[in-house]
SEMI-874825 format. One record per residue: residue in three letters; x, y, z of N, C-alpha, C in turn. Coordinates in Angstrom, 2 decimals, decimal comma. Atoms other than C-alpha are relative to their C-alpha. Last residue first. Example, Ala and Ser with C-alpha at 12.3 -4.5 7.8 and 13.67 -1.06 7.14 Angstrom:
2
+--------+---------+---------+---------+---------+---------+---------+---------+---------+---------+
| residu |    n_px |    n_py |    n_pz |   ca_px |   ca_py |   ca_pz |    c_px |    c_py |    c_pz |
+--------+---------+---------+---------+---------+---------+---------+---------+---------+---------+
|    SER |   -0,82 |   -1,19 |   -0,06 |   13,67 |   -1,06 |    7,14 |   -0,77 |    1,09 |    0,73 |
|    ALA |    0,89 |   -1,19 |    0,00 |   12,30 |   -4,50 |    7,80 |    0,90 |    1,20 |    0,00 |
+--------+---------+---------+---------+---------+---------+---------+---------+---------+---------+
# end
This chain:
126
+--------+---------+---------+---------+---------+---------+---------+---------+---------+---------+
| residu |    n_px |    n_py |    n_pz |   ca_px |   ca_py |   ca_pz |    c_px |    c_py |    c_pz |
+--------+---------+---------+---------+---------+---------+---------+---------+---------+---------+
|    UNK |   -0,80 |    0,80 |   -0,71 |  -30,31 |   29,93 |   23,58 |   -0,09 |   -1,43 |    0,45 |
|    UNK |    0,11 |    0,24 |   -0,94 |  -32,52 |   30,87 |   20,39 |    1,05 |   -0,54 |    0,79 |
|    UNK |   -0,89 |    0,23 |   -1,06 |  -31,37 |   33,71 |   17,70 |   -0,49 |   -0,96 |    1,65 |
|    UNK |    0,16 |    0,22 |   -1,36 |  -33,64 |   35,39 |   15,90 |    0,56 |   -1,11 |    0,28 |
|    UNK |   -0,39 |    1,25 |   -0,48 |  -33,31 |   36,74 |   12,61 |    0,16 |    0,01 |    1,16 |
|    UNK |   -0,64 |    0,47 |   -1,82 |  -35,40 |   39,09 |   11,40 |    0,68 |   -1,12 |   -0,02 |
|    UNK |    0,90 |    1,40 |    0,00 |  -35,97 |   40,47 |    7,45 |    1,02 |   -0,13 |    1,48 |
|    UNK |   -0,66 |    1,15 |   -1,18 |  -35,31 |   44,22 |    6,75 |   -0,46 |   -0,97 |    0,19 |
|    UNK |    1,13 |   -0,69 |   -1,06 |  -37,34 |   46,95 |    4,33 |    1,08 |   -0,89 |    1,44 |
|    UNK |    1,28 |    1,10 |   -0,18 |  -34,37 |   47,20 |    2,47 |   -0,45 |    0,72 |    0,70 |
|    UNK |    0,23 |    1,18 |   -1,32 |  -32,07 |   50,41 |    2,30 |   -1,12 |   -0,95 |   -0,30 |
|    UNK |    1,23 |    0,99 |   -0,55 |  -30,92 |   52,77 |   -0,17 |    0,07 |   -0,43 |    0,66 |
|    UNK |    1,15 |   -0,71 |    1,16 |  -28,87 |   55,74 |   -1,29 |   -1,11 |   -0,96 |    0,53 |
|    UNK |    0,63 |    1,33 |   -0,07 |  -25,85 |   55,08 |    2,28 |   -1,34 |    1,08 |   -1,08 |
|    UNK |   -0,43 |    1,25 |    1,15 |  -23,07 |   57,20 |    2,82 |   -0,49 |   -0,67 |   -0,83 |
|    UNK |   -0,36 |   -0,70 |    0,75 |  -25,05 |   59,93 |    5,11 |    0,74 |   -0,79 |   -1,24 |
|    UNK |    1,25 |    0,28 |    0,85 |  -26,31 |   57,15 |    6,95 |    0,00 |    0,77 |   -0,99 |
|    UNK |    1,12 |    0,07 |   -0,64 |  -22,71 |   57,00 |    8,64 |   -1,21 |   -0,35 |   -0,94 |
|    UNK |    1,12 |   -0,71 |    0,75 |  -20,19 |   58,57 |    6,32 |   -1,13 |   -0,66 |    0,86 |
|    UNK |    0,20 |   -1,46 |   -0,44 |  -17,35 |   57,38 |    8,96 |   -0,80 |    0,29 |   -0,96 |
|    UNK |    1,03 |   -0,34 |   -1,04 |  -18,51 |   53,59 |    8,10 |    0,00 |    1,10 |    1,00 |
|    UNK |   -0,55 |   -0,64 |   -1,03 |  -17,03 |   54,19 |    4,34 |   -1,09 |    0,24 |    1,44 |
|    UNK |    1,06 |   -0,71 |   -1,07 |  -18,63 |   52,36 |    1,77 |    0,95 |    0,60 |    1,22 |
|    UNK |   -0,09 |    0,47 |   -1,36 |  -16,61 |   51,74 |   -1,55 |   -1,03 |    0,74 |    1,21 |
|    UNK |   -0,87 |    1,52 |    0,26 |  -16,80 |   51,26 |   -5,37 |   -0,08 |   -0,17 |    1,90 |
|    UNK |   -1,24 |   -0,02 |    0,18 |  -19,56 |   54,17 |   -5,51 |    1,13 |   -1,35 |    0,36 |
|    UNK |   -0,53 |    0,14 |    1,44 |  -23,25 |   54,41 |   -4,70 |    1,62 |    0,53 |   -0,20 |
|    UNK |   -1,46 |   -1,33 |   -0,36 |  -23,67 |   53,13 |   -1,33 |    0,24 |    0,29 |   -1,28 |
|    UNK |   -0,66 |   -0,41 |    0,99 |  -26,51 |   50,60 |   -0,91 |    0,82 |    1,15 |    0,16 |
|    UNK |    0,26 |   -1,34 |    0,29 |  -28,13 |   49,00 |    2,51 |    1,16 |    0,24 |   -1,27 |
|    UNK |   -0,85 |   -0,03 |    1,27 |  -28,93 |   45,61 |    3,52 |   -0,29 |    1,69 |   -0,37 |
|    UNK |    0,29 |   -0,35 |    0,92 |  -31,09 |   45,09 |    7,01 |    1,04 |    0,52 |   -1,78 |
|    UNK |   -1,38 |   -0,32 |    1,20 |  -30,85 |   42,73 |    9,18 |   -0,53 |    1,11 |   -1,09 |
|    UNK |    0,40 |    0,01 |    1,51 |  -33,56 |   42,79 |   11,98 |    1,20 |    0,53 |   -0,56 |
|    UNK |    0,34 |   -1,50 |    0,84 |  -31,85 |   41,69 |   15,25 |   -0,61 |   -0,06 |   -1,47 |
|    UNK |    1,50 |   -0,42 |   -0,02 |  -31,06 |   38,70 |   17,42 |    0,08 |    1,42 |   -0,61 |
|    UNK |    0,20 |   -0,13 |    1,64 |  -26,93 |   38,01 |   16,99 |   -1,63 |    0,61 |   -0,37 |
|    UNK |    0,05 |   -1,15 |    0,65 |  -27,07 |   38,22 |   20,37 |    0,20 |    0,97 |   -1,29 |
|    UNK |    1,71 |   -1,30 |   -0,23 |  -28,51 |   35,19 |   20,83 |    0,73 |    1,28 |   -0,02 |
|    UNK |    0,27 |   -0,35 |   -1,45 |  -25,22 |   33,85 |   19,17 |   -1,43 |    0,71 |   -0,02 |
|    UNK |    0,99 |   -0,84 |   -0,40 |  -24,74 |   32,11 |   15,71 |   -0,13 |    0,41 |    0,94 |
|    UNK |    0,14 |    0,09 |   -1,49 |  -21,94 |   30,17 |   15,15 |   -0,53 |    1,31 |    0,84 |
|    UNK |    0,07 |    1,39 |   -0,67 |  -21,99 |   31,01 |   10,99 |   -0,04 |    0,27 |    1,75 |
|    UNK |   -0,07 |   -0,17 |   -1,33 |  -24,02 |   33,79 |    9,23 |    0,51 |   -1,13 |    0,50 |
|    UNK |    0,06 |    1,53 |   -1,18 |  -23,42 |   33,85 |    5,89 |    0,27 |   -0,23 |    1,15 |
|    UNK |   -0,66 |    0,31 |   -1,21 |  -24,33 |   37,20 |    4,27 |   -0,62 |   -1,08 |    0,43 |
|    UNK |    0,40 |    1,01 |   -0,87 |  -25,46 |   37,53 |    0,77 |    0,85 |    0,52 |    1,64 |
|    UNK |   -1,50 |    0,30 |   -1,00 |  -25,51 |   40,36 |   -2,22 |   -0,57 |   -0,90 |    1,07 |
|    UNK |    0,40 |    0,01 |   -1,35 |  -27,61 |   40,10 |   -5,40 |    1,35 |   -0,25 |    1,18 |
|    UNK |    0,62 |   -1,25 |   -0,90 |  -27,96 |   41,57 |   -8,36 |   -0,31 |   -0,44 |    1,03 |
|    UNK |    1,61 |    0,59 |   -0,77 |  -27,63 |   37,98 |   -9,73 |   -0,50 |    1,52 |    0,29 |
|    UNK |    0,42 |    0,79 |    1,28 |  -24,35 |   38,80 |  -12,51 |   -1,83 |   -0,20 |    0,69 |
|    UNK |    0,80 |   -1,28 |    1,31 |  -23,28 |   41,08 |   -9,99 |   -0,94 |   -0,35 |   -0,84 |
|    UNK |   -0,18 |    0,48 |    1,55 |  -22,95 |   38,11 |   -7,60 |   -0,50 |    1,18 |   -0,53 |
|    UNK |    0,69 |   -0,13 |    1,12 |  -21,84 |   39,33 |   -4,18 |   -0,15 |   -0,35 |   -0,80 |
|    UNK |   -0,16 |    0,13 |    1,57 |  -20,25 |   38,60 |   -0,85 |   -0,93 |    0,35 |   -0,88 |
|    UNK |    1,13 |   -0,92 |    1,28 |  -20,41 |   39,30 |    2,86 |    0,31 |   -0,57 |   -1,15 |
|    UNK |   -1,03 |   -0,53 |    0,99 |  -18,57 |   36,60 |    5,64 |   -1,77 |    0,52 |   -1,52 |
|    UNK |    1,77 |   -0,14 |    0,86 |  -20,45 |   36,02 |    9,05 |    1,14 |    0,94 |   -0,88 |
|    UNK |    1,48 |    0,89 |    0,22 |  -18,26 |   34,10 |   11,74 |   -0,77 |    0,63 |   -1,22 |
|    UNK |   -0,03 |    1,32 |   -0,19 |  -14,96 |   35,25 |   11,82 |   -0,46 |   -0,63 |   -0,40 |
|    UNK |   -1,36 |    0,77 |    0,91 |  -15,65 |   39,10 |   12,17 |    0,61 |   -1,22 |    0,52 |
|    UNK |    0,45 |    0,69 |    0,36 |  -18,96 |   39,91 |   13,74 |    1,34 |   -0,85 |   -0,65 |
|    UNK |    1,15 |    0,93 |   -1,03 |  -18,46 |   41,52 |   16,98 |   -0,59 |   -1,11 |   -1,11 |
|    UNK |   -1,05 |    0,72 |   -0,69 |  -15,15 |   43,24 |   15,32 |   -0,98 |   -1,38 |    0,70 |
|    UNK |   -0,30 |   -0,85 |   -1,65 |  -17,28 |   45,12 |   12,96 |    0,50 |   -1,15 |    0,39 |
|    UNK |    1,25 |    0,60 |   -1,31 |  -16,69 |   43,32 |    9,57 |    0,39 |    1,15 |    0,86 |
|    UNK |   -0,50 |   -0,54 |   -1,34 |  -14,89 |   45,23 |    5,79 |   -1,01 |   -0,64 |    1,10 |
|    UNK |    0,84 |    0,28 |   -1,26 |  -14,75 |   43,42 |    2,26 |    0,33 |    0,35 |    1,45 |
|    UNK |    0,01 |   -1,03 |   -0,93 |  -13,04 |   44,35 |   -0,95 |   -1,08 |   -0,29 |    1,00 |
|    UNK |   -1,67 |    0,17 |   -0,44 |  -12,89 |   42,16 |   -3,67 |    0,61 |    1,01 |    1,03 |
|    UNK |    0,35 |    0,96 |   -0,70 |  -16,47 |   42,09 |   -4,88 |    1,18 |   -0,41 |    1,08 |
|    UNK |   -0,75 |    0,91 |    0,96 |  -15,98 |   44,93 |   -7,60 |   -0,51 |   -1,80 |    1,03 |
|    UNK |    0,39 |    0,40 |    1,00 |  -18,44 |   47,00 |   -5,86 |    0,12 |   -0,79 |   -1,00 |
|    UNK |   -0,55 |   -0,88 |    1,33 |  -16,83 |   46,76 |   -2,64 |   -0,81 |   -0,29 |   -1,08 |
|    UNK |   -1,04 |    0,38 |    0,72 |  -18,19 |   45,00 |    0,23 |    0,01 |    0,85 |   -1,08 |
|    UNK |    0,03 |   -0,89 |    0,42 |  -19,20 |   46,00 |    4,37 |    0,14 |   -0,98 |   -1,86 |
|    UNK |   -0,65 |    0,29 |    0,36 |  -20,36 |   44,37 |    7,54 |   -0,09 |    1,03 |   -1,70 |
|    UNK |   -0,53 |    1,51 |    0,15 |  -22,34 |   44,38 |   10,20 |    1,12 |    0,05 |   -0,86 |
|    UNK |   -0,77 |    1,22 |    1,41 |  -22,97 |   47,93 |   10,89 |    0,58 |   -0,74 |    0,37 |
|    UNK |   -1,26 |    0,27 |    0,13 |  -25,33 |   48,97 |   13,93 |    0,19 |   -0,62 |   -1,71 |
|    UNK |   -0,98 |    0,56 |    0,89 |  -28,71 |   50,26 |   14,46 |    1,63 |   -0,15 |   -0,10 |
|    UNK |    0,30 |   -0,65 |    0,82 |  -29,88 |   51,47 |   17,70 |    0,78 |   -1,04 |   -0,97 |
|    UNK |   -1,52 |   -0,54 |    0,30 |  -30,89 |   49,16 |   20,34 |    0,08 |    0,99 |   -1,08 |
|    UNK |   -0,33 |   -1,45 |   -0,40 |  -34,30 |   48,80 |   21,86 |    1,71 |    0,93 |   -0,20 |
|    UNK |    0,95 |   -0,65 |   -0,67 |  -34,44 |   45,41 |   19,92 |    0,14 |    0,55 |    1,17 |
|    UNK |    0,84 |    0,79 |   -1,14 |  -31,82 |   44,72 |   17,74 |   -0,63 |    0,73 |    0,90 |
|    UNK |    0,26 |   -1,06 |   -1,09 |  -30,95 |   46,71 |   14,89 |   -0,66 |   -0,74 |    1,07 |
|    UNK |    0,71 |    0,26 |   -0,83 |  -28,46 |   45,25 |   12,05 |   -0,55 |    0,89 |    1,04 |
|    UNK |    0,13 |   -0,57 |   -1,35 |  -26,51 |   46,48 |    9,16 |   -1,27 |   -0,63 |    1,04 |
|    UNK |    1,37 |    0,47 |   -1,32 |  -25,73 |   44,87 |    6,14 |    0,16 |    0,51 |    1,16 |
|    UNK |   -0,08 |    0,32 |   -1,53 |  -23,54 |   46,65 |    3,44 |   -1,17 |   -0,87 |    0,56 |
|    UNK |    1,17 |    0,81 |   -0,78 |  -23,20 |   46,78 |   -0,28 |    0,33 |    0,18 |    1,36 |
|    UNK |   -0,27 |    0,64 |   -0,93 |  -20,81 |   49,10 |   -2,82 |   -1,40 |   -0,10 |    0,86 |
|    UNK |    0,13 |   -0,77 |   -1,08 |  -22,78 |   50,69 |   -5,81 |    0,57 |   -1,17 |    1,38 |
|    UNK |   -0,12 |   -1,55 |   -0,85 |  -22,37 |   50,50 |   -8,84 |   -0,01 |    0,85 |    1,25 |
|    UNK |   -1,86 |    0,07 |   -0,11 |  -22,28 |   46,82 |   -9,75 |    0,31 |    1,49 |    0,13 |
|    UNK |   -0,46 |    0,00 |   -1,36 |  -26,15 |   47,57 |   -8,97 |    1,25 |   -0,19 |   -0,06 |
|    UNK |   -1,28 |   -0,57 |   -0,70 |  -26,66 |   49,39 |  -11,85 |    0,53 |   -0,19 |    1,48 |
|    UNK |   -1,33 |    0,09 |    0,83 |  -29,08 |   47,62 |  -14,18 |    1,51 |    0,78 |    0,63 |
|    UNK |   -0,76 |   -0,71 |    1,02 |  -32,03 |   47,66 |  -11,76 |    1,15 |   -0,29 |   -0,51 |
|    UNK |    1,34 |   -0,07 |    1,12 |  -33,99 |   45,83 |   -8,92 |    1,47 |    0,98 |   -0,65 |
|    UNK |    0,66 |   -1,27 |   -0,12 |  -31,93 |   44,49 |   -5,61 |   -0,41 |   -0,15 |   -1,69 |
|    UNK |    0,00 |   -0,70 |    1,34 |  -31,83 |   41,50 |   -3,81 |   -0,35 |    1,16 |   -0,94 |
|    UNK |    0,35 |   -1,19 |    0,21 |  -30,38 |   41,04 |   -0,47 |   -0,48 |   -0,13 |   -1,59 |
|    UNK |   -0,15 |   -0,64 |    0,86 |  -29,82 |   37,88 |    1,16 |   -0,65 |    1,22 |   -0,28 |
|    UNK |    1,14 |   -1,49 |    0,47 |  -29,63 |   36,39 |    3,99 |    0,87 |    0,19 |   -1,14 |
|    UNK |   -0,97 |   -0,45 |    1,33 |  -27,49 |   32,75 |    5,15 |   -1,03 |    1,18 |   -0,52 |
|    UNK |    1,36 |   -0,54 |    1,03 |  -28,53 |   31,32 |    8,14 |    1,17 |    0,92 |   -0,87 |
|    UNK |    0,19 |   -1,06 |    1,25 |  -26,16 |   29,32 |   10,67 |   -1,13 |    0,69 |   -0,46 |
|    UNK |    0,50 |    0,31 |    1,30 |  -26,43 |   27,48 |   13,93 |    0,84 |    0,65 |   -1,14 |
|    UNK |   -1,06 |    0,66 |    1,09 |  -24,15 |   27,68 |   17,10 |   -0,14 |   -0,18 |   -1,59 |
|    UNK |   -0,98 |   -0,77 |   -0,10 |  -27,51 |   29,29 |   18,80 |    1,33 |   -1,31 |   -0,33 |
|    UNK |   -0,97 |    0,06 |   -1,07 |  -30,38 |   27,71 |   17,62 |    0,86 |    0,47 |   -0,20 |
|    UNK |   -0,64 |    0,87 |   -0,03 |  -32,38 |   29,56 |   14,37 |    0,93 |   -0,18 |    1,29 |
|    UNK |   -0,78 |    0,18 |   -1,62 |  -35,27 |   31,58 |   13,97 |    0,86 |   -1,43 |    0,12 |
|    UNK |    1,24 |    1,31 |   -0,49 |  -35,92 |   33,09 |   10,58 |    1,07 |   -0,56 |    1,36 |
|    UNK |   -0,04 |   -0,18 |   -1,33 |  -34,10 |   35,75 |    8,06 |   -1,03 |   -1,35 |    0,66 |
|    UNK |   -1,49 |    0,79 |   -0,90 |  -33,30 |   34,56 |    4,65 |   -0,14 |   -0,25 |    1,22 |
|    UNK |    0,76 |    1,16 |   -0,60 |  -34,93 |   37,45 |    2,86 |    1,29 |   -0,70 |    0,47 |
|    UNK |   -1,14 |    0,79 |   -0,65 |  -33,94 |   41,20 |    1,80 |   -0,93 |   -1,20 |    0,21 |
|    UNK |    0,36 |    0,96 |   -0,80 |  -35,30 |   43,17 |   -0,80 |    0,62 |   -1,16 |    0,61 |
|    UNK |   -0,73 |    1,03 |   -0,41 |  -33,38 |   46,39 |   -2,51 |   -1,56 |   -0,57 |    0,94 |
|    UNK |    0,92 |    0,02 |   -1,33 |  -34,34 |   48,99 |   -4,49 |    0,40 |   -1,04 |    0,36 |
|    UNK |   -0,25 |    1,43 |   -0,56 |  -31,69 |   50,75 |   -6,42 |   -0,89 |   -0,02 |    0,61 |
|    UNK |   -0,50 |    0,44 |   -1,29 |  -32,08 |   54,41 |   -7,63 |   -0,30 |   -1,48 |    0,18 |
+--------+---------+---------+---------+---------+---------+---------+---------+---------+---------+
# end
């Protein structure tokens, strides 16, 4: 199974950027479509965003799409999100989660999903 560590996170003004990453451990991460999901505080988790195993396939929630584009290097075992025009309510721990198969589907819920980081924060000042 995949393990994944995330970094990146850290407190940045609102219009800013930050850029996270995910990296994970083993010879089969081109196996497994990527996500990031966020959980801000007293909220429940949400998905951010979604990409295919190939790299060529990418899905946002509507609250992020514009601003914060997913991608991958197979070659790194690692996937990114670039956060641009940051909002405080962007505030939440990110966390990166695995899917083994070419795609993630956000009707499978947590049920979809083999791994997860631990999560890294980003915070968001007005």
């Amino acid at each position: 199974q995949v393990q994944l560590v995330e970094s990146g996170g850290g407190l940045v003004q609102a219009g800013g950027s930050l850029r996270l990453s995910c990296a994970a451990s083993g010879r089969t991460f081109s196996s497994y479509a990527m996500g990031w999901f966020r959980q801000a505080p007293g909220k429940e988790r949400e998905f951010v965003a979604t990409i295919s195993w190939s790299g060529d396939s990418t899905y946002y929630a509507d609250s992020v799409k514009g601003r914060f584009t997913i991608s991958r290097d197979n070659a790194k075992n690692t996937v990114y999100l670039q956060m641009n025009s940051l909002k405080p309510e962007d505030t939440a721990v990110y966390y990166c989660a695995a899917a083994r198969g070419p795609y993630y589907s956000t009707r499978t819920g947590d049920n979809g999903l083999d791994a997860w980081g631990q999560g890294t924060l980003v915070t968001i000042s007005s």
